[in-house]
N, C-alpha and C positions, 0 to 999 in steps of 0.2 A: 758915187758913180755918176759920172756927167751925162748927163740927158741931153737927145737928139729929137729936134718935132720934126715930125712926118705928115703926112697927109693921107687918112684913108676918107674910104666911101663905104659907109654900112645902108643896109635896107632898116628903114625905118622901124620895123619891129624890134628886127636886134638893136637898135642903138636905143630905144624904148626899154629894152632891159639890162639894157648897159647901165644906163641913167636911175633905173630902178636899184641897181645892188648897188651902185655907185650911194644911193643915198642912203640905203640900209647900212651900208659901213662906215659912211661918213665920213667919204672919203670922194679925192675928184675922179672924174672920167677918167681922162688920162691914165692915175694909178691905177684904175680897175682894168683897163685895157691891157696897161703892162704886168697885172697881176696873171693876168687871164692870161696872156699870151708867156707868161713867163714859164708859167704850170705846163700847159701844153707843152712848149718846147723839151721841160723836162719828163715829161711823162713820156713824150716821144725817144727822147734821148736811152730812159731805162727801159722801156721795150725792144729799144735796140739790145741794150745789152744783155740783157736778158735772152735775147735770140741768140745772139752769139756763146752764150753760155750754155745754154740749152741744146746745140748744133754743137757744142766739145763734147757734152755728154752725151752726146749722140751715138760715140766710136765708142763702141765698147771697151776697145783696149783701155783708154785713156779713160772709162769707169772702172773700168777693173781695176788700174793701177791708182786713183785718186782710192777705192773702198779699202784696196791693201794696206794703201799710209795713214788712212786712216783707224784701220785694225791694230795696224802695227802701235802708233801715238797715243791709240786708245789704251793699251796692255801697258807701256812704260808708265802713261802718267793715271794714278787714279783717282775718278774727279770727287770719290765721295766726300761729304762733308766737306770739301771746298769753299772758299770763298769766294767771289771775284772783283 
């Protein structure tokens, strides 16, 4: 993936433990910055999605209709002794 430098400004504490885990991984600033910021972004991203999922099953209809297909999928296929 090609890399872009930027320029930030941290308060010296955080970048005091920037440099701390950066050393514990052994690994540079830079990567721990973009590890760090990488996470975050995704952890933001599946809280999104997660609201949105959570806000479908919100309408009962569309619970009700997701518990039926899934009653119904459950009686055709049966999972005992399955593998997967």
């Amino acid at each position: 993936m090609p890399m872009k430098k930027i320029a930030i400004s941290l308060p010296q504490p955080v970048l005091e433990t920037v440099d701390r885990l950066a050393a514990q991984r052994g690994e540079s600033r830079s990567r721990t910055i973009a590890t760090i910021l990488s996470r975050v972004a995704r952890a933001k991203r599946d809280r999104d999605i997660t609201a949105r999922i959570d806000a479908l099953f919100a309408d009962e209809t569309i619970r009700a209709e997701q518990k039926r297909t899934a009653d119904e999928f459950s009686e055709m296929q049966p999972w005992t002794g399955q593998e997967w």
